[in-house]
C-alpha positions in Angstrom: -27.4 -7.0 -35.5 -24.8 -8.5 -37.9 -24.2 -6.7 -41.1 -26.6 -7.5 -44.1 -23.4 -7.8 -46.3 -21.2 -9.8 -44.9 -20.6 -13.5 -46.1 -22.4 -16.1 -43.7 -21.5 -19.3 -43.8 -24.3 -21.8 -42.8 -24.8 -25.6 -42.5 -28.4 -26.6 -42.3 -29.0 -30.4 -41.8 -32.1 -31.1 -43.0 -33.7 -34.2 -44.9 -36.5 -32.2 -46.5 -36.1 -30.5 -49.5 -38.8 -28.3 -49.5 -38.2 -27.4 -46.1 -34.4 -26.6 -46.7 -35.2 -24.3 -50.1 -37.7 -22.0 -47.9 -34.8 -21.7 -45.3 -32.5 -20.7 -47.8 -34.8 -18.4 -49.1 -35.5 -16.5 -45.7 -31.8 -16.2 -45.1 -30.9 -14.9 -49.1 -33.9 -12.1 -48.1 -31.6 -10.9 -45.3 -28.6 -11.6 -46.8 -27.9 -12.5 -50.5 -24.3 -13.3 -49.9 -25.1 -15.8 -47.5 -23.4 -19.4 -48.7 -25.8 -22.3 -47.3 -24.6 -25.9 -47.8 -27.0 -28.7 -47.0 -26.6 -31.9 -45.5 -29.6 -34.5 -45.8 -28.4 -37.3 -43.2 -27.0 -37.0 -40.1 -23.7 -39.2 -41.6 -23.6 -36.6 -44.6 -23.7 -33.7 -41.6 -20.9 -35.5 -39.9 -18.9 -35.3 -42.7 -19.3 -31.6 -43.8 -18.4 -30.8 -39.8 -15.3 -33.0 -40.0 -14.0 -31.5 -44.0 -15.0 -27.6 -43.5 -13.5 -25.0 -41.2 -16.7 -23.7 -38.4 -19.5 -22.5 -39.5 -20.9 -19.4 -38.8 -24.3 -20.9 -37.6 -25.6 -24.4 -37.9 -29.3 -25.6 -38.1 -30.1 -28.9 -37.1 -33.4 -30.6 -37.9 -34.3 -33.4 -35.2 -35.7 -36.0 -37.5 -33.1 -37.5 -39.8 -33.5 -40.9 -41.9 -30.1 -42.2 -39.6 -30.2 -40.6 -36.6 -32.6 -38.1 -34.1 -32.7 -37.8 -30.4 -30.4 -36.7 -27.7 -27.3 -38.3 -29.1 -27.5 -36.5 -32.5 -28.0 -33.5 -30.8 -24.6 -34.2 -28.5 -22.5 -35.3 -31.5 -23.3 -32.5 -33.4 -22.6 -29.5 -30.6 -19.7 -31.4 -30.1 -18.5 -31.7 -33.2 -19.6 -28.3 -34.0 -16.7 -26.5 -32.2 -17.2 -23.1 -31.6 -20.5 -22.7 -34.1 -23.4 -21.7 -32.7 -26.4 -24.8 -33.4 -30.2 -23.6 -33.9 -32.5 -27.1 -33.7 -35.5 -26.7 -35.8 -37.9 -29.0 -34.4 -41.8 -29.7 -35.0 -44.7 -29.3 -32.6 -44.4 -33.0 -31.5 -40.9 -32.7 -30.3 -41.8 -29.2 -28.5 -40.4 -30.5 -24.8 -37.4 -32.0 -26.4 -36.7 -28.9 -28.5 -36.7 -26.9 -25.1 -34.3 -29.8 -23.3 -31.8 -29.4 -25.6 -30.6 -26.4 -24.6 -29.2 -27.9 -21.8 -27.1 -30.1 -24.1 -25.6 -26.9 -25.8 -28.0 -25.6 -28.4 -28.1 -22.0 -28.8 -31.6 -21.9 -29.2 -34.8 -23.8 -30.7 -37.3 -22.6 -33.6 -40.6 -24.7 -34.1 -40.9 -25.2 -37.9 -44.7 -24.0 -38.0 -43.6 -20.7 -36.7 -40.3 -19.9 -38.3 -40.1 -16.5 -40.6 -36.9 -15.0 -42.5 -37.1 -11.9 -39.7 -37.1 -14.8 -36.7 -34.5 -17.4 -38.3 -31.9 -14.0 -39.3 -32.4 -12.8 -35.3 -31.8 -16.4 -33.7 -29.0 -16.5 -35.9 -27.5 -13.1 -35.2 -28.2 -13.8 -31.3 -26.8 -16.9 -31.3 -23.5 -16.0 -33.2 -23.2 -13.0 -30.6 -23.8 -15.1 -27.3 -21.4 -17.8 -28.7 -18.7 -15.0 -29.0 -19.0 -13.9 -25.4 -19.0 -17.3 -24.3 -16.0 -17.9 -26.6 -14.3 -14.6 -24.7 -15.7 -15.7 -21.4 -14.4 -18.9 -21.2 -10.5 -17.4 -22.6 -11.3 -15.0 -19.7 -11.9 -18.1 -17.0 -8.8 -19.7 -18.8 -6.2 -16.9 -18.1 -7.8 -16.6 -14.7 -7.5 -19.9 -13.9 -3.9 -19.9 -15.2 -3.0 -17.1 -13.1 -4.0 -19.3 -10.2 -2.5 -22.4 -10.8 1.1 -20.9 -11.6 1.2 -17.9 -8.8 3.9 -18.4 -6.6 1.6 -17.3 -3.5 -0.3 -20.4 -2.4 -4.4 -19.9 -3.2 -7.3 -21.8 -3.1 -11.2 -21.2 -3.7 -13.4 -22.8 -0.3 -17.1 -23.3 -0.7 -19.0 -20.2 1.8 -21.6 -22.6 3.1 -19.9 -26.0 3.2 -16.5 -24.1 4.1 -14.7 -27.6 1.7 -11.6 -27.0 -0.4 -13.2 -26.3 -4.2 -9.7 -25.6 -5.4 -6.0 -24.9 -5.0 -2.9 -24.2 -6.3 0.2 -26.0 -6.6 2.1 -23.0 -4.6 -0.1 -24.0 -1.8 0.0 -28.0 -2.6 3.7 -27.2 -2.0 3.8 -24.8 1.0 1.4 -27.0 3.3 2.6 -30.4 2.9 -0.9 -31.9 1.4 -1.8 -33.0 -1.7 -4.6 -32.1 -3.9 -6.9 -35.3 -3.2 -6.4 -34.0 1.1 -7.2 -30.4 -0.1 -10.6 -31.3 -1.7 -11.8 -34.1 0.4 -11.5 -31.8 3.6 -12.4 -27.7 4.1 -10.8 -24.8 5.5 -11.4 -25.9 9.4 -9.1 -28.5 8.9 -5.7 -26.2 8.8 -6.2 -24.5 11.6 -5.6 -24.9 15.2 -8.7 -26.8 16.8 -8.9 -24.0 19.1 -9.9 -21.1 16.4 -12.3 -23.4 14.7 -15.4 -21.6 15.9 -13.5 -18.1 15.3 -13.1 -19.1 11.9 -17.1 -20.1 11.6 -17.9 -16.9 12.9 -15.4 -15.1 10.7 -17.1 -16.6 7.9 -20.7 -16.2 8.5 -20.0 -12.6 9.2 -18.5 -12.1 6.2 -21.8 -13.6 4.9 -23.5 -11.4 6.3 -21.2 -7.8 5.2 -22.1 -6.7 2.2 -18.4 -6.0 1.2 -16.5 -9.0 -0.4 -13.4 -7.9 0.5 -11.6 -9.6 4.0 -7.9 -9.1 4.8 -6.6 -10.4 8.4 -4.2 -12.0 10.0 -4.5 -15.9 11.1 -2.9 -19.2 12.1 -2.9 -22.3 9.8 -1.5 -25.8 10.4 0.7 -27.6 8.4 0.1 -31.5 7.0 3.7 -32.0 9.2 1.8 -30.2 12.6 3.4 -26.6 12.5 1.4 -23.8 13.5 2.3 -20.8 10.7 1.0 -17.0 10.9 -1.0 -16.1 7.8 -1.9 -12.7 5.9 -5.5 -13.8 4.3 -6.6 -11.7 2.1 -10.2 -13.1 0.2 -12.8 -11.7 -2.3 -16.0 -13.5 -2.9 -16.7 -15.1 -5.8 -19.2 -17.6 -8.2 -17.5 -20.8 -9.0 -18.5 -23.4 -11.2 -22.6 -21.8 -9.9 -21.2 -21.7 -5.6 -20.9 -19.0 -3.8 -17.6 -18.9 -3.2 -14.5 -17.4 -1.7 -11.3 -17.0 -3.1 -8.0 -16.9 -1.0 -4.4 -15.8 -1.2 -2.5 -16.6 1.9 1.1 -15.1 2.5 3.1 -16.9 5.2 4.4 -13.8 7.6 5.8 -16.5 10.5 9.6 -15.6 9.8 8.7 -11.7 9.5 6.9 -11.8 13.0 9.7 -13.6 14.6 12.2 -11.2 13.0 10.0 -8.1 14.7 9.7 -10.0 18.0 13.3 -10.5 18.2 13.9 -7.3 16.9 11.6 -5.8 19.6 13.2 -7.6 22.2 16.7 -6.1 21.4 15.4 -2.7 21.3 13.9 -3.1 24.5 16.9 -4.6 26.1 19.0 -1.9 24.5 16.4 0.6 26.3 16.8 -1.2 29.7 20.5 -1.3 29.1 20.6 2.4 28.9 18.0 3.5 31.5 20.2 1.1 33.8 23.5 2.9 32.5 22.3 6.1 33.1 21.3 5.6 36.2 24.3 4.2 37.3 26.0 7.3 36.2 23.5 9.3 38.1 24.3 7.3 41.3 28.3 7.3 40.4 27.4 11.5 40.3 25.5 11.6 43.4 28.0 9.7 45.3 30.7 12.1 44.1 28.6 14.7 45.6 27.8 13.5 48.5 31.1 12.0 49.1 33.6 14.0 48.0 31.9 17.9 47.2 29.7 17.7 50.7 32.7 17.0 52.8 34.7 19.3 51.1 32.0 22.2 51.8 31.0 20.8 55.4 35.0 21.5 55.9 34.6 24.7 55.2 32.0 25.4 56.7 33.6 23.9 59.6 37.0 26.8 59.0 34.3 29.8 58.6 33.1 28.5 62.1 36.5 29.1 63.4 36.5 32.5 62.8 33.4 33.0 65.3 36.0 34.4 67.6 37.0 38.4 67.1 40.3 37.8 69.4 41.6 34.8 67.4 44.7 35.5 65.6 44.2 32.8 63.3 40.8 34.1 62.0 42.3 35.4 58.5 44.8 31.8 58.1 40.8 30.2 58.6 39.1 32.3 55.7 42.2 31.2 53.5 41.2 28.3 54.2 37.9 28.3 53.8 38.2 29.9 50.7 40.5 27.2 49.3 38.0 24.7 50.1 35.7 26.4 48.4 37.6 26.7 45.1 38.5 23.2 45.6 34.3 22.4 45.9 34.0 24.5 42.7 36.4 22.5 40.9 35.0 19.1 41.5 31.9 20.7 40.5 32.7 21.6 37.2 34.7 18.3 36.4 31.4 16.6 37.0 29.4 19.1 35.0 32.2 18.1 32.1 31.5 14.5 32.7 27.9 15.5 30.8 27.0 16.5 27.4 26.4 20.1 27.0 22.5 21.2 27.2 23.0 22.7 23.7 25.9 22.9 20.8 24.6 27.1 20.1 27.6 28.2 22.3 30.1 25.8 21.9 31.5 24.3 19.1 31.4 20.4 18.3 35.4 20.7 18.8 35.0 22.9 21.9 32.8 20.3 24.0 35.2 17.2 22.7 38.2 19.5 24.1 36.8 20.0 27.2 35.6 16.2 27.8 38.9 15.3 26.7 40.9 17.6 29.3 38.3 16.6 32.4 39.5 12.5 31.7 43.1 13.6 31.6 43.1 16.1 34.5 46.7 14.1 35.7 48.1 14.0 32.2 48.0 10.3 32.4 47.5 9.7 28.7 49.0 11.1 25.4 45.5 12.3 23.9 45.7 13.4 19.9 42.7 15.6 18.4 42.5 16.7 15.1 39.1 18.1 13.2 39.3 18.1 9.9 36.8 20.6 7.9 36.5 19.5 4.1 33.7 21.6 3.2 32.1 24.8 4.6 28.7 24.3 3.1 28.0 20.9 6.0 25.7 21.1 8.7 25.7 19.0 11.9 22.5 19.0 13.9 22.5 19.6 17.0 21.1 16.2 17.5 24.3 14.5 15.7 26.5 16.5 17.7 25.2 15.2 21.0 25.3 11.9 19.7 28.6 12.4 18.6 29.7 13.4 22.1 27.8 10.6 24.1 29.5 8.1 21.7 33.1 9.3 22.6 32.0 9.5 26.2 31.0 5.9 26.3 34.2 5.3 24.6 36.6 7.1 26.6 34.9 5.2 29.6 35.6 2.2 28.2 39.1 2.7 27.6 39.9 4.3 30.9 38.3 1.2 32.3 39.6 -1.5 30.6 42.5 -0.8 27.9 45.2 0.1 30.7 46.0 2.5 27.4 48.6 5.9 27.2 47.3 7.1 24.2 44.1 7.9 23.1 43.7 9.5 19.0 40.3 11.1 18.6 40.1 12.6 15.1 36.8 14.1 12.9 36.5 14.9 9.3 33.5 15.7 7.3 33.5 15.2 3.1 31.0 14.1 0.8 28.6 14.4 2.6 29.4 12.2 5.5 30.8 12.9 8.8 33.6 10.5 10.1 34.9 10.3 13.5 38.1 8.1 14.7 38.4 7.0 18.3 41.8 4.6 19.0 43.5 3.5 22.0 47.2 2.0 22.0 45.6 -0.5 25.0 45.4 -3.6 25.4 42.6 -4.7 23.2 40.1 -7.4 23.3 38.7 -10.0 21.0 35.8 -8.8 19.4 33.6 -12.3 19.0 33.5 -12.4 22.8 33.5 -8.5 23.5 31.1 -7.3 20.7 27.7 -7.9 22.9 28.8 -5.8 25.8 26.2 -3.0 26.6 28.6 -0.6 25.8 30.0 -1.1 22.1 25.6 -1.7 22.0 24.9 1.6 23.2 27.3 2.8 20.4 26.1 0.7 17.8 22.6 1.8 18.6 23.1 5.1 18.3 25.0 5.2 15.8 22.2 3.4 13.6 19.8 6.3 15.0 21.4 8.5 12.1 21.4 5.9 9.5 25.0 5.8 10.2 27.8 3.2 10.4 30.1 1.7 13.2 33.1 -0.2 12.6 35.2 -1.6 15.3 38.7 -3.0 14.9 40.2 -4.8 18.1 42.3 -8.0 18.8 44.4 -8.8 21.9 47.5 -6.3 22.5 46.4 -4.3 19.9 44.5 -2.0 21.1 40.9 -1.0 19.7 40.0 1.3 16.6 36.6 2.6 16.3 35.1 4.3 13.1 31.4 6.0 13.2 30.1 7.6 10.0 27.1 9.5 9.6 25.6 11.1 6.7 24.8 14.5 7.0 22.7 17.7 5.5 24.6 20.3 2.8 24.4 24.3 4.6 26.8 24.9 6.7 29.1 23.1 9.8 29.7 24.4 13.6 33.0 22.6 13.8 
């Protein structure tokens, strides 16, 4: 209830005297600081309205000597602003005292019937609904504000008739149609023709839930004919007395074509591998079967030779055979150094690169330079890190002993701050890296490099040889190099 003490300011317009002094009097019993001005015409009313900041309440009588009716009632709510107006109206206008609050009035007294406790509460009710329909209607306007200027393109569809009940410039803008298009068609109308009856059923169901949230992902059609992916997300709401769904649509077409291609790569990278690792399994194989096999079927074949007791050249044929066999065991293990190690607990990072290094340079064909440089004591490498480390300077060293027609090879590896750094260069022949820079192999190094949130680098240009740089950050406790 409002405060008996505060100052209320009140218009009452109202030809009567006598029935203006017992108003006055019923609001002075509730509140002697009350201030009541009266206005005796509807032209004097009119007057007051357009001279005098709002009113805290207004009370209009319905029979004035210039004016009464419908129209008096409109002029005055809307001249009233944001004061609440209270008709007083007699028995005979009892149905038009009712209709007029659909013209604005805060409520209707019959004269007859009116007290000082009655005429106070309409008042104080009256003040207090016009307040929250003051702060509702701010509320609507910063909501509606927040609609028109989001970025994101929204718009509010009717859930029965499924027609465009509003939308936003972001989405005026995004789909090619303009307002007028919007609300003279409905949501069916950007979408494919073949998910019109998923979108029905999408709708109804959602009808039928008794959550009001929806998030999913669609198609929509432009005004120009492209088909877009969409993230919907909608919340039901009451507009303007419709229920009524609310939409913000985010246009994911670019991101999905970025995954798909991004997909794509990774599963031709993984096809690229699978197919390089089997042809090194075949290339091994073949070296086995060609090359160990005969070596041991050979000495198997001297062994045989020794059958006879009375042979003199029985021991010359178990020299023999033995030499084969070392030479078998030797092909063996250059193979086995062709592979990574199974695990980096035994040997050191350094160790493994020494010993791939020696098995490609069995002939001393090539100048080969190592260094490994330890900055900090306090770095570990994975396991992991060092094996990829070691596949990436095997794919390397393949690629220069196929293609660079190089004599010397530099291999260096450092780790500081945090970051281990290794350095493969070839003095060969080079290549030009626009053309060069898709082949599966430089890929495969790429790819795995990225694996550790790492970095590749590769410098190259014809007759200069190729430079490659791979950094990798790593963890602070300790390093096996």
């Amino acid at each position: 209830m409002l405060n008996s003490d505060k100052e209320l300011f009140i218009l009452v317009i109202e030809d009567n005297a006598g029935d203006f002094v017992l108003i006055e009097d019923y609001l002075k019993e509730y509140n002697p600081s009350a201030i009541v001005q009266q206005a005796g015409t509807f032209a004097r009313a009119k007057e007051l309205l357009s001279a005098t900041s709002p009113y805290d309440a207004i009370l209009l009588d319905l029979s004035l000597p210039d004016g009464s009716g419908e129209d008096v009632v409109k002029e005055i709510v809307l001249m009233a602003s944001s004061s609440p107006v209270i008709v007083l109206t007699g028995y005979l206008d009892r149905k038009f005292g009712i209709r007029t609050l659909s013209m604005g009035i805060s409520d209707y007294l019959f004269k007859e019937e009116v007290n000082a406790s009655q005429l106070y509460k309409s008042i104080d009710y009256s003040m207090e609904r016009k307040r929250i329909g003051e702060r509702l209607r701010e509320s609507e306007e910063k909501y509606r504000n927040l609609f028109h200027l989001s970025p994101m393109p929204m718009w509010v569809f009717d859930s029965d008739t499924l027609k465009f009940l509003d939308v936003n410039e972001a989405a005026i803008r995004h789909y090619g149609y303009n307002r007028e298009e919007f609300l003279a068609s409905n949501i069916i109308q950007i979408r494919p023709k073949e998910d019109a009856e998923m979108v029905k059923e999408i709708v109804l169901n959602n009808k039928r839930k008794t959550s009001i949230f929806y998030k999913g992902l669609v198609r929509h059609t432009k005004k120009n004919g492209d088909i877009i992916f969409v993230k919907v997300e909608s919340n039901k709401i009451n507009f303007d007395g419709k229920d009524a769904r609310l939409i913000l649509a985010t246009d994911v077409t670019e991101t999905l074509k970025v995954e798909k291609a991004l997909k794509m790569q990774d599963q031709e990278i993984t096809k690229a591998i699978i197919k390089a690792q089997e042809k090194e399994r075949f290339q091994i194989g073949g070296e086995l079967h060609d090359n160990v096999n005969q070596i041991l079927a050979t000495a198997q074949l001297a062994l045989g030779m020794t059958n006879n007791p009375s042979s003199s050249q029985a021991e010359v044929w178990i020299d023999k055979s033995k030499e084969y066999i070392k030479l078998a065991m030797a092909e063996i293990r250059r193979l086995s150094h062709s592979l990574a190690p199974a695990s980096f607990q035994e040997n050191s990072l350094k160790e493994a690169f020494d010993t791939l290094l020696y098995s490609i340079n069995v002939n001393n064909k090539y100048e080969i330079i190592a260094s490994y440089n330890q900055f900090s004591d306090t770095i570990d490498v994975s396991n992991d890190i060092q094996l990829n480390l070691f596949r990436i300077l095997q794919e390397q060293l393949k690629n220069i002993l196929k293609y660079s027609n190089a004599t010397r090879i530099e291999i260096s590896v450092k780790m500081e701050h945090g970051r281990i750094t290794m350095r493969i260069f070839d003095n060969g022949k080079g290549f030009d890296i626009d053309r060069v820079k898709r082949g599966i192999g430089l890929r495969n190094i790429k790819k795995r490099t990225e694996l550790f949130m790492g970095t590749c680098k590769i410098h190259s240009s014809i007759g200069n040889g190729c430079e490659i740089i791979i950094e990798i950050p790593v963890s602070e406790y300790g390093t096996h190099l």
